[in-house]
N, CA, C and O atoms as a GROMACS GRO file, in nm:
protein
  520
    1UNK      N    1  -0.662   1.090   1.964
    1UNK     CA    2  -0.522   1.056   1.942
    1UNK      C    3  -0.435   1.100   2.059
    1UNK      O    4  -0.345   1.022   2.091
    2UNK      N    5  -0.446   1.207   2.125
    2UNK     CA    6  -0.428   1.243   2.247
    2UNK      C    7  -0.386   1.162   2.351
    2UNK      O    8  -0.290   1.190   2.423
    3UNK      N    9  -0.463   1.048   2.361
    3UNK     CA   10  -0.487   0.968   2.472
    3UNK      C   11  -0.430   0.817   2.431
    3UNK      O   12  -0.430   0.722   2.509
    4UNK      N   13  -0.376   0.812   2.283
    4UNK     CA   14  -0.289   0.702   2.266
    4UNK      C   15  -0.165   0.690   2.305
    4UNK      O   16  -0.106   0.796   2.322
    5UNK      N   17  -0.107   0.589   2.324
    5UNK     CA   18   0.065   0.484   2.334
    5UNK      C   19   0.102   0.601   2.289
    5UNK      O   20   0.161   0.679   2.363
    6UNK      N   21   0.075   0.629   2.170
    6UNK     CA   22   0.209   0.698   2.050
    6UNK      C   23   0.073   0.821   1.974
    6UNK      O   24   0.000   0.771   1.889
    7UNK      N   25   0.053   0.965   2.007
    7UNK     CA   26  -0.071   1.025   1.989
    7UNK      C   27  -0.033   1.065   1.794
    7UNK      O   28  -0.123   1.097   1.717
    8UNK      N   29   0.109   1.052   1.755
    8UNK     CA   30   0.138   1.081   1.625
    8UNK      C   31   0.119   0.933   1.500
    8UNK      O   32   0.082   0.920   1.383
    9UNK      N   33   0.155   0.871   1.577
    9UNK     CA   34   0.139   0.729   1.486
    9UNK      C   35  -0.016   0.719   1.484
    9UNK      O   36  -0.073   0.686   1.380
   10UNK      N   37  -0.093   0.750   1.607
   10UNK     CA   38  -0.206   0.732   1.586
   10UNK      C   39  -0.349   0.825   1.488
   10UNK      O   40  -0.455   0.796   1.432
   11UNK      N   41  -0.253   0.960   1.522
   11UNK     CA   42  -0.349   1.056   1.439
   11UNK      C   43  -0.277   0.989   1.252
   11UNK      O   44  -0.360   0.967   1.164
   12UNK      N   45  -0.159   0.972   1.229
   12UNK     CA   46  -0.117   0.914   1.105
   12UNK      C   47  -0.195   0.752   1.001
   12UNK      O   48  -0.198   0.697   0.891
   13UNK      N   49  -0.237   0.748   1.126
   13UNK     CA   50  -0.340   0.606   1.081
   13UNK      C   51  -0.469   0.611   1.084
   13UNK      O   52  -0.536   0.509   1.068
   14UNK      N   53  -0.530   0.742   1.105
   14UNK     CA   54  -0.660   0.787   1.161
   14UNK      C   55  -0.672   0.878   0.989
   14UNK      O   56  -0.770   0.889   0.916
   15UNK      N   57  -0.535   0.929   0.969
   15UNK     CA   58  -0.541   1.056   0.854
   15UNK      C   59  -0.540   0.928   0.710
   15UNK      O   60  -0.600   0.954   0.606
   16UNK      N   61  -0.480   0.825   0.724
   16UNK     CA   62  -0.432   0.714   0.645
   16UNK      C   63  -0.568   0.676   0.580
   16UNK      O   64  -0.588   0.694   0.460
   17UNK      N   65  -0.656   0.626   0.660
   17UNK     CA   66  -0.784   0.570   0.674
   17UNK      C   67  -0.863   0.656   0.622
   17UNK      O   68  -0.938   0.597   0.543
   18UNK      N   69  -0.887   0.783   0.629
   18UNK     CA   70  -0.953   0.874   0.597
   18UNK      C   71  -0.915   0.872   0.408
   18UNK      O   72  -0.990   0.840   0.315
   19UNK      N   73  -0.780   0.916   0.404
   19UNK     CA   74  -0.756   0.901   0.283
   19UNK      C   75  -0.797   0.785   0.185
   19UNK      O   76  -0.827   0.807   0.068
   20UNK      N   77  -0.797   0.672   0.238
   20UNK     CA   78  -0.847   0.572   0.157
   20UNK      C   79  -0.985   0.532   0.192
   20UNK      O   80  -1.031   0.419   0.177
   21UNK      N   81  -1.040   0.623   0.235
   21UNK     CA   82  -1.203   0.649   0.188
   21UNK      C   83  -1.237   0.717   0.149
   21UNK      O   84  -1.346   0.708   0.092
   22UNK      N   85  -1.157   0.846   0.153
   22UNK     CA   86  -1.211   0.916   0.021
   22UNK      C   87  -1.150   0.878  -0.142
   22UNK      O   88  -1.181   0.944  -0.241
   23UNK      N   89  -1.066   0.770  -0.146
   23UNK     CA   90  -1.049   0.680  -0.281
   23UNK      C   91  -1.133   0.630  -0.276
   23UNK      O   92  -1.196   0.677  -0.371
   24UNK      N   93  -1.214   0.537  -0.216
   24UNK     CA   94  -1.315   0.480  -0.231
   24UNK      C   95  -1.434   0.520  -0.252
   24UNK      O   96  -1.522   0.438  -0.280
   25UNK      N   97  -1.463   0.674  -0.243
   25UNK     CA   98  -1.566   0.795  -0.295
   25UNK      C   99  -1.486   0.829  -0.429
   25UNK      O  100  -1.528   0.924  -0.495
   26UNK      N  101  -1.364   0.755  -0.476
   26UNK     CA  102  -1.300   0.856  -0.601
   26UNK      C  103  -1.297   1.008  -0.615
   26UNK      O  104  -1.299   1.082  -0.713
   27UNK      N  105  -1.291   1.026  -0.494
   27UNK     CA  106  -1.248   1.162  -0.450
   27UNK      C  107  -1.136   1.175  -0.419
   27UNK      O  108  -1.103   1.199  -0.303
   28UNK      N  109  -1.029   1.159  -0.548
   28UNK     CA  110  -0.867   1.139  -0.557
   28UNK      C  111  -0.797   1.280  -0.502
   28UNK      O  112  -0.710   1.247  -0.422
   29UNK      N  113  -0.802   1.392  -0.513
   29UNK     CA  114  -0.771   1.512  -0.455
   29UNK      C  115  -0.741   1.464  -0.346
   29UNK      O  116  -0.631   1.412  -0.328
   30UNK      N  117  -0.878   1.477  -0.208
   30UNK     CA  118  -0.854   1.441  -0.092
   30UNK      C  119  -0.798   1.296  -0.069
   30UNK      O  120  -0.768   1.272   0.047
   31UNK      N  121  -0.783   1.210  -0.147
   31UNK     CA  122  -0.739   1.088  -0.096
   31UNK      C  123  -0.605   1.096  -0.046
   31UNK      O  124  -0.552   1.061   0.059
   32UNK      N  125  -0.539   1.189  -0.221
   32UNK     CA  126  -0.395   1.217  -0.215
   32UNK      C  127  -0.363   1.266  -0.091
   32UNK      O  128  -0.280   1.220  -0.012
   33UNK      N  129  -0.451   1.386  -0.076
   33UNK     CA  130  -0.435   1.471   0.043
   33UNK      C  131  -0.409   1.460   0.178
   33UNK      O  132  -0.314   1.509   0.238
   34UNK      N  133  -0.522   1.375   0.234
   34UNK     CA  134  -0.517   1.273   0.351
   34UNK      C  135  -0.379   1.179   0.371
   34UNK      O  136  -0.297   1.196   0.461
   35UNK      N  137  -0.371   1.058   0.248
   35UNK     CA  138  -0.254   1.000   0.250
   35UNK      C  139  -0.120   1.072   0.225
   35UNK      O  140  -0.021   1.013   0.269
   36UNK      N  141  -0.099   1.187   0.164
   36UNK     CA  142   0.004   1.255   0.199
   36UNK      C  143   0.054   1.338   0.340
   36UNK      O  144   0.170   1.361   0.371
   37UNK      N  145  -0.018   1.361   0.385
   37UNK     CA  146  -0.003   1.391   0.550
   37UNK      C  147  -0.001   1.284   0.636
   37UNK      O  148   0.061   1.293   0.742
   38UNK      N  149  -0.074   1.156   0.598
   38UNK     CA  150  -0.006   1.025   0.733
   38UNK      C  151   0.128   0.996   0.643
   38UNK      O  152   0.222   0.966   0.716
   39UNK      N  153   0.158   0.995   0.527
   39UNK     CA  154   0.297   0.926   0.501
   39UNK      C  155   0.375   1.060   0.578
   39UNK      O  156   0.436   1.030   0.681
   40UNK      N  157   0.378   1.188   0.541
   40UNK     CA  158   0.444   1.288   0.618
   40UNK      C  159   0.474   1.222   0.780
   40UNK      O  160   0.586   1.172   0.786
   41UNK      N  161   0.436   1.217   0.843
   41UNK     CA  162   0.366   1.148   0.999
   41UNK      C  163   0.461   1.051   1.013
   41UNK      O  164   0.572   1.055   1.066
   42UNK      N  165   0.389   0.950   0.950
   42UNK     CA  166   0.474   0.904   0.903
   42UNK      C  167   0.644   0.856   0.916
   42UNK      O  168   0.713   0.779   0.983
   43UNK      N  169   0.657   0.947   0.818
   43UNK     CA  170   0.861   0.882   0.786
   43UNK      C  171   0.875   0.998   0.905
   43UNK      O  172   0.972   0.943   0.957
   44UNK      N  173   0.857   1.108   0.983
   44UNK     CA  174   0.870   1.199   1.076
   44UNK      C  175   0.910   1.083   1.232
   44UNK      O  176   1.007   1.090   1.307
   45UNK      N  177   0.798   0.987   1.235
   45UNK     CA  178   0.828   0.887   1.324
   45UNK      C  179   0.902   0.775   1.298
   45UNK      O  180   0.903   0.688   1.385
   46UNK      N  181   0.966   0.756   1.190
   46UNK     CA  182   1.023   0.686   1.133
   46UNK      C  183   0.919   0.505   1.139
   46UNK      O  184   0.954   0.400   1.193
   47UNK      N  185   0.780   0.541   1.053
   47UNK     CA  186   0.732   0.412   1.074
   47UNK      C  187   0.718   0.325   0.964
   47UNK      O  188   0.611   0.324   0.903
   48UNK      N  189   0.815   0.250   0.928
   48UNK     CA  190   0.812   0.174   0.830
   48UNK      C  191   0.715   0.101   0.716
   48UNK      O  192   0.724   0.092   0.593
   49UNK      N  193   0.578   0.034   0.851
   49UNK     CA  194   0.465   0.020   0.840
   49UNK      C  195   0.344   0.073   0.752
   49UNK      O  196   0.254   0.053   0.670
   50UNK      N  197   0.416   0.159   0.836
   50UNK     CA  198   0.255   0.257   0.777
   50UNK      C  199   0.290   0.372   0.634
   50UNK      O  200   0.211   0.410   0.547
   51UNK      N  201   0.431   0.404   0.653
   51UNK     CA  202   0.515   0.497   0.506
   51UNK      C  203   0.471   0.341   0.409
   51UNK      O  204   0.391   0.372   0.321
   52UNK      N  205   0.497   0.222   0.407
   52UNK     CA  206   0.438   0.144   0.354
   52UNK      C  207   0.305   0.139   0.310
   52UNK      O  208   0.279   0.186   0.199
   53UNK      N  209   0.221   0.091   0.375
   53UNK     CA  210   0.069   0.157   0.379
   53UNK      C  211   0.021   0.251   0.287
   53UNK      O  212  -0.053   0.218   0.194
   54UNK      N  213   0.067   0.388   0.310
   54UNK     CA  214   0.022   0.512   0.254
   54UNK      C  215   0.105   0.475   0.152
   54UNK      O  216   0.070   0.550   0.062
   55UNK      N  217   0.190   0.409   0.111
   55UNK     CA  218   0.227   0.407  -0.036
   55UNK      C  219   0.173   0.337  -0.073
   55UNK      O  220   0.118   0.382  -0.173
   56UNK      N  221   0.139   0.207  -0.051
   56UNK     CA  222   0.027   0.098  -0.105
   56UNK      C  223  -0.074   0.192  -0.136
   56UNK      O  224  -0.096   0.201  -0.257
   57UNK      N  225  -0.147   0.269  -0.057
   57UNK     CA  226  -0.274   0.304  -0.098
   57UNK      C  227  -0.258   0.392  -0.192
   57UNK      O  228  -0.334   0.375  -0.287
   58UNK      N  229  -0.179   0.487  -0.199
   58UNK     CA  230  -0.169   0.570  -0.332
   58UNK      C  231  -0.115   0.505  -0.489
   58UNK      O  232  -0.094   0.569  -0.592
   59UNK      N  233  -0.105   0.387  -0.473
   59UNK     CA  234  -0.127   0.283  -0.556
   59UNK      C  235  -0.237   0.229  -0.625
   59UNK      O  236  -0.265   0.205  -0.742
   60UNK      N  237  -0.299   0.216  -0.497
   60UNK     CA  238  -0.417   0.147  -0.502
   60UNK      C  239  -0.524   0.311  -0.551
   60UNK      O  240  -0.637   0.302  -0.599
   61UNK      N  241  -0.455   0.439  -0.525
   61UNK     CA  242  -0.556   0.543  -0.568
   61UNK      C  243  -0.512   0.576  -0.733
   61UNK      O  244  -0.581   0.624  -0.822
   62UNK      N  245  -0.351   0.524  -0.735
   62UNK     CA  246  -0.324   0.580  -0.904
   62UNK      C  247  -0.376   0.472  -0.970
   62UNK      O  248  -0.391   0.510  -1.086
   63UNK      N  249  -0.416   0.342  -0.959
   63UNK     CA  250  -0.468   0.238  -1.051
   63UNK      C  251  -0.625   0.269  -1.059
   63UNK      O  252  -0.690   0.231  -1.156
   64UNK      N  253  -0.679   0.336  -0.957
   64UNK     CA  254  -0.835   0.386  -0.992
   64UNK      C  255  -0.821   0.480  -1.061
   64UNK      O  256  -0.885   0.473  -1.166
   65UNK      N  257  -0.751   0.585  -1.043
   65UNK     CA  258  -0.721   0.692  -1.177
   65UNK      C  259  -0.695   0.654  -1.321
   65UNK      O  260  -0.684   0.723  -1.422
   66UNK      N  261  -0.689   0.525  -1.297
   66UNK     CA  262  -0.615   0.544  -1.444
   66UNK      C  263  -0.453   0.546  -1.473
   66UNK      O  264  -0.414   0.512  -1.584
   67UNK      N  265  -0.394   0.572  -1.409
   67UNK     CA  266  -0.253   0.616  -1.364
   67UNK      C  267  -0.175   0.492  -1.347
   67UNK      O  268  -0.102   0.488  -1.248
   68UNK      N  269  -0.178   0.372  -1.442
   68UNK     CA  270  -0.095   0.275  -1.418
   68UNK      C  271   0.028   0.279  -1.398
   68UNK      O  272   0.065   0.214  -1.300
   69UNK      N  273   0.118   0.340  -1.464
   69UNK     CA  274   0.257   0.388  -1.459
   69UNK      C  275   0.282   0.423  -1.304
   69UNK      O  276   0.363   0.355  -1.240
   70UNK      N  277   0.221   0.518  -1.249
   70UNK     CA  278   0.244   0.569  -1.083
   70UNK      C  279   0.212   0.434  -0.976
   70UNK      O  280   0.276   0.392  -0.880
   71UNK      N  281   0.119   0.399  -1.021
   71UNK     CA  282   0.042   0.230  -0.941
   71UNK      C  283   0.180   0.230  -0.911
   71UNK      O  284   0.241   0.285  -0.819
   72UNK      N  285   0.228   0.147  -1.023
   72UNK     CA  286   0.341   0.055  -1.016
   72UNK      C  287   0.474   0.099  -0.925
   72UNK      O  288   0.540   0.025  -0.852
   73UNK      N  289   0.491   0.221  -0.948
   73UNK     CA  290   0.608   0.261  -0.883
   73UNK      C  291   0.532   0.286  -0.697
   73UNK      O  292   0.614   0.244  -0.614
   74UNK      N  293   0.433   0.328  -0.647
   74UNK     CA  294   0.426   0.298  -0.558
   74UNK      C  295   0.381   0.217  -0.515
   74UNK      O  296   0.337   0.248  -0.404
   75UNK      N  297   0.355   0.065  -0.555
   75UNK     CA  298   0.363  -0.077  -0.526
   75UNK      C  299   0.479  -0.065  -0.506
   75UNK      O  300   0.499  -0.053  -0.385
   76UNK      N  301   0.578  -0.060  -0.569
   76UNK     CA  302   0.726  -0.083  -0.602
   76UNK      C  303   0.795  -0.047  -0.464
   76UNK      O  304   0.876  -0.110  -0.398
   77UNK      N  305   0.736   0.073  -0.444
   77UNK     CA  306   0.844   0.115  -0.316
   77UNK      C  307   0.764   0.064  -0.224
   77UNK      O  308   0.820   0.002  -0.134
   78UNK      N  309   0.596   0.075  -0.220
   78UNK     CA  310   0.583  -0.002  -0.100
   78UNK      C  311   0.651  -0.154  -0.061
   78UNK      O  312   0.678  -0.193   0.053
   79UNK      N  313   0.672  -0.233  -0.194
   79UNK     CA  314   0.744  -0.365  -0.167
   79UNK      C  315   0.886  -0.330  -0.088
   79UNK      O  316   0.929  -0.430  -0.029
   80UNK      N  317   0.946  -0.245  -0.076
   80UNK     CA  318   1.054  -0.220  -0.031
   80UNK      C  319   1.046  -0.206   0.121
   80UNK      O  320   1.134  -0.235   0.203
   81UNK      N  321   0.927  -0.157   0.143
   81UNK     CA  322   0.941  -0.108   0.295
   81UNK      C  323   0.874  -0.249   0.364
   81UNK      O  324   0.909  -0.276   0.479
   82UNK      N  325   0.790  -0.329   0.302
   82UNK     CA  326   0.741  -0.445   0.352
   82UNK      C  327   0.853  -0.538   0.363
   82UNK      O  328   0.859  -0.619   0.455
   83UNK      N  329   0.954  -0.529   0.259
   83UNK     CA  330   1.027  -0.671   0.280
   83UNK      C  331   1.140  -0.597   0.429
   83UNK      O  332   1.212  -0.661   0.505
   84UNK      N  333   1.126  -0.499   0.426
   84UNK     CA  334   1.207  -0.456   0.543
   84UNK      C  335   1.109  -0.501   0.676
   84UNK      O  336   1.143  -0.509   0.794
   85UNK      N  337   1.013  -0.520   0.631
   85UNK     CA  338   0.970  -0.543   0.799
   85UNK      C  339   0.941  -0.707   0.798
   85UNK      O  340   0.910  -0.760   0.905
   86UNK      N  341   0.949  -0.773   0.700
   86UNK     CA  342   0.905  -0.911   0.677
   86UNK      C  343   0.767  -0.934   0.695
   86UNK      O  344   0.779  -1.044   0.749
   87UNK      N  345   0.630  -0.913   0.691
   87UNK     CA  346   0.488  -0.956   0.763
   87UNK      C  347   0.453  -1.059   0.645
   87UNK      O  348   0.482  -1.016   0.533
   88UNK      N  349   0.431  -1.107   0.646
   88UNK     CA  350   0.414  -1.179   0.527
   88UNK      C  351   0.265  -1.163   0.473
   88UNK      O  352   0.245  -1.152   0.352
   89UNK      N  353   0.156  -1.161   0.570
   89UNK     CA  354   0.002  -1.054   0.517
   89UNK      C  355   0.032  -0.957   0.424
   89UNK      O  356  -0.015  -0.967   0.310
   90UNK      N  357   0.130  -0.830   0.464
   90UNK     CA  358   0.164  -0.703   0.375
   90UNK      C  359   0.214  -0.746   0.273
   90UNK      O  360   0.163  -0.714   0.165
   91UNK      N  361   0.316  -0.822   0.277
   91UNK     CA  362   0.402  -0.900   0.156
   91UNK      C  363   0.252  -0.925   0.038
   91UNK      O  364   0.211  -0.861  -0.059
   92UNK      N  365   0.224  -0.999   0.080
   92UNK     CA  366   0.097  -1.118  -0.027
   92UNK      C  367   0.008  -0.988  -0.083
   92UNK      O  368  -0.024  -0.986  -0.202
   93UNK      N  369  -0.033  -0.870   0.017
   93UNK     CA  370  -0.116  -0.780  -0.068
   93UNK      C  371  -0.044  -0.706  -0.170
   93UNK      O  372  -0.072  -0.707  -0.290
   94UNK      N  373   0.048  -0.642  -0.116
   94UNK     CA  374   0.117  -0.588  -0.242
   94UNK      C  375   0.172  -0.661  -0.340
   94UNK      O  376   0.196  -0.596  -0.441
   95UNK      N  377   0.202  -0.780  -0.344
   95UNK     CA  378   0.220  -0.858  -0.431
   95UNK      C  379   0.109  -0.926  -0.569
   95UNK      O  380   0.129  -0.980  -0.678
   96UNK      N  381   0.012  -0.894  -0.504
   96UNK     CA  382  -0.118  -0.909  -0.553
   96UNK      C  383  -0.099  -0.799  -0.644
   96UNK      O  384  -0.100  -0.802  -0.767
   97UNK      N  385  -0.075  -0.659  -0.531
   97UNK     CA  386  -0.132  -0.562  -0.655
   97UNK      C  387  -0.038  -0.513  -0.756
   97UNK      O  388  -0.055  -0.447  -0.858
   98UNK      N  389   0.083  -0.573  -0.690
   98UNK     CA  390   0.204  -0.565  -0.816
   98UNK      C  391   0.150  -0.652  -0.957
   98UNK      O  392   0.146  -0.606  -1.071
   99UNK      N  393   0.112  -0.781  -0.916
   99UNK     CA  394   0.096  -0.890  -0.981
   99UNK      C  395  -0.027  -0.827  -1.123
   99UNK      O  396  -0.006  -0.843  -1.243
  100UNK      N  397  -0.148  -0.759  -1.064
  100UNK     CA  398  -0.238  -0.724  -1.118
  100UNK      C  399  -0.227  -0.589  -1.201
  100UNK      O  400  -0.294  -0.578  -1.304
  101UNK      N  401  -0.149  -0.495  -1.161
  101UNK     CA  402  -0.084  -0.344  -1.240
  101UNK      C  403   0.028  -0.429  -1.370
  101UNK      O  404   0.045  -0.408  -1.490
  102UNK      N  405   0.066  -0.496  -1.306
  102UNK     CA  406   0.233  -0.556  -1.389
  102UNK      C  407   0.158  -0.624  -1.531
  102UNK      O  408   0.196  -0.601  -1.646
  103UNK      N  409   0.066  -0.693  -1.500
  103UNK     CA  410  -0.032  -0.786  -1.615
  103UNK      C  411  -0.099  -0.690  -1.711
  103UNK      O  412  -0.122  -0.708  -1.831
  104UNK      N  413  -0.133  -0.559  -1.616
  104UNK     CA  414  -0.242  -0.469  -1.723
  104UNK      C  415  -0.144  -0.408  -1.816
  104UNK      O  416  -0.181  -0.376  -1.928
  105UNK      N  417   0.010  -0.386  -1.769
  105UNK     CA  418   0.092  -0.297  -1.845
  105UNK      C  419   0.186  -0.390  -1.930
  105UNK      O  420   0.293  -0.355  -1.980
  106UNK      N  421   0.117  -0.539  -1.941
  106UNK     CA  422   0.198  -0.639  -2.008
  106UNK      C  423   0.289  -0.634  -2.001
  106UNK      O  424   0.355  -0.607  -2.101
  107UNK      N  425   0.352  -0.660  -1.869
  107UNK     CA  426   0.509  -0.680  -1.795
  107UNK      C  427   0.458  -0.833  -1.743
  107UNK      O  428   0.434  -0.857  -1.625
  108UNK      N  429   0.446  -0.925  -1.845
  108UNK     CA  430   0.407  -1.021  -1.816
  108UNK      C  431   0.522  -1.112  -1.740
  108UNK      O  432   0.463  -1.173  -1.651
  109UNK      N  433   0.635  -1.141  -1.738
  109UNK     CA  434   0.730  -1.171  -1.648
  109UNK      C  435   0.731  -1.085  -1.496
  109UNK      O  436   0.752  -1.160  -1.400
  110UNK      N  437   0.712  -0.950  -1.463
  110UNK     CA  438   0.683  -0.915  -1.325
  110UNK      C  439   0.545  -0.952  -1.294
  110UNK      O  440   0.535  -0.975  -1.174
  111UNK      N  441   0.449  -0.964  -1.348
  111UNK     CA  442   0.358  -0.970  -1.313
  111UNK      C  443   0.341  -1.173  -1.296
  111UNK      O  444   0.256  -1.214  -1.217
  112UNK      N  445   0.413  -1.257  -1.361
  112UNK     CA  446   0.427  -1.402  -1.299
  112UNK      C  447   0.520  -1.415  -1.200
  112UNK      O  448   0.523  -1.509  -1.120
  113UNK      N  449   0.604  -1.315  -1.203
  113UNK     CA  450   0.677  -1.343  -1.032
  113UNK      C  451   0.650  -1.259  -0.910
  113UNK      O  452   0.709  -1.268  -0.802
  114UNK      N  453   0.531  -1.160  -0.951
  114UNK     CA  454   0.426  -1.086  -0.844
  114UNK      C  455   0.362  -1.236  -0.801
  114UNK      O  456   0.411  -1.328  -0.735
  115UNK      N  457   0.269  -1.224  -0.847
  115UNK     CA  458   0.198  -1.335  -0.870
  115UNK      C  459   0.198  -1.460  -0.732
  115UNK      O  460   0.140  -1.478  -0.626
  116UNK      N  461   0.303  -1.524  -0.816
  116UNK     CA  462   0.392  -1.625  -0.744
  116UNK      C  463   0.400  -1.626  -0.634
  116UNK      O  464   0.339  -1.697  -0.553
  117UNK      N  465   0.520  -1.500  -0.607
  117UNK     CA  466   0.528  -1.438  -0.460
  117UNK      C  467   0.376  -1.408  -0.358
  117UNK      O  468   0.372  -1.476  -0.256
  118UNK      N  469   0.315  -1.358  -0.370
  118UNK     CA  470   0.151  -1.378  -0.343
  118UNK      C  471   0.128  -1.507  -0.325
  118UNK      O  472   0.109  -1.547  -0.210
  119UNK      N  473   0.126  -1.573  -0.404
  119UNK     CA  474   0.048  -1.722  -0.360
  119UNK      C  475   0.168  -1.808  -0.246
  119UNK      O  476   0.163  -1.906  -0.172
  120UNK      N  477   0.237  -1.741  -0.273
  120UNK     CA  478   0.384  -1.826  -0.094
  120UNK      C  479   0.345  -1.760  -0.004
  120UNK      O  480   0.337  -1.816   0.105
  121UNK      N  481   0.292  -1.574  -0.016
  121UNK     CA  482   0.306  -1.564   0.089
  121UNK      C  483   0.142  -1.560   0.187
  121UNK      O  484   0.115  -1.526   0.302
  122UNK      N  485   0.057  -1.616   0.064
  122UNK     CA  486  -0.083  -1.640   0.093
  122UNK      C  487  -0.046  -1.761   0.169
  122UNK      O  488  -0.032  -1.756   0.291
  123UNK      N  489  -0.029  -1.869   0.104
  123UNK     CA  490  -0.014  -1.977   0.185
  123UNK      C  491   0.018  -2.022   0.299
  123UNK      O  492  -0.028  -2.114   0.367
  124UNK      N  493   0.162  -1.898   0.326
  124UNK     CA  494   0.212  -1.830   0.457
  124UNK      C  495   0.112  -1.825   0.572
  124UNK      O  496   0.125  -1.877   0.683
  125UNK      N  497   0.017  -1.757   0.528
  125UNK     CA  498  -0.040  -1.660   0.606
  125UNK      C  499  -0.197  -1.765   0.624
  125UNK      O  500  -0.290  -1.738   0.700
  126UNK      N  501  -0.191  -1.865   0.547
  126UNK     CA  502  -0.303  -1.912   0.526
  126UNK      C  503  -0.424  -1.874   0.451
  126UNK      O  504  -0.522  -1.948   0.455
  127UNK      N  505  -0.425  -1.776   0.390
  127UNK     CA  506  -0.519  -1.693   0.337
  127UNK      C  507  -0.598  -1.732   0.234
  127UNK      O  508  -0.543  -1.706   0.127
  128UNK      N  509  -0.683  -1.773   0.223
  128UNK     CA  510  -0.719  -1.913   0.074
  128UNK      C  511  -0.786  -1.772  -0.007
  128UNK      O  512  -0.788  -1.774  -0.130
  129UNK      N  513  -0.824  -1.690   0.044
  129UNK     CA  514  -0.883  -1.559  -0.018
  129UNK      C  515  -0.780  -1.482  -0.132
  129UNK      O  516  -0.796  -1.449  -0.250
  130UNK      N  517  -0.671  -1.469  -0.037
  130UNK     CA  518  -0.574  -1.388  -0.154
  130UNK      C  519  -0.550  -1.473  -0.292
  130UNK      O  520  -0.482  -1.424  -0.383
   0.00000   0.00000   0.00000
């Protein structure tokens, strides 16, 4: 990280990554852990992106917990920091996973205009996958 453009954005996406593999071991402790030090990093550099990101993923770590209620709220704010940057890729994922938390907690109206939003901004993006 040393030897990057930006050596803090970079160790923050290095710590990011880490964290969401150890969700993917369901080793939620360290996931938290990891992703709470790149979001730290983070809003410190003021990076919209990636404070995005690390909130998506701790989303994506409270819906493996079990923790639907938390999912949602950090989908929620991650949607906030995405529509601030416009990408329309970031848009369509979190929209997805709004779409898919919103359905399990039978918020069946957010979860058809998650949804929705996803498939515009799939189409956007071209993505026949999302």
């Amino acid at each position: 990280s040393e030897q990057s453009y930006n050596p803090r954005e970079f160790e923050a996406k290095i710590l990011k990554n880490i964290g969401a593999t150890y969700s993917d071991l369901k080793d939620f402790r360290n996931a938290r852990l990891y992703l709470n030090k790149a979001e730290v990093i983070a809003r410190e550099i003021n990076h919209n992106e990636l404070i995005a990101d690390c909130l998506n993923n701790r989303g994506i770590l409270y819906e493996q917990a079990d923790s639907v209620a938390q999912a949602l709220e950090m989908y929620t704010r991650a949607l906030t920091y995405y529509r601030k940057i416009g990408n329309p890729e970031r848009l369509a994922l979190v929209y997805i996973n709004l779409g898919v938390i919103s359905k399990n907690l039978n918020k069946w109206t957010i979860a058809k205009e998650a949804c929705d939003s996803a498939l515009y901004y799939s189409r956007v993006i071209g993505n026949e996958f999302y």
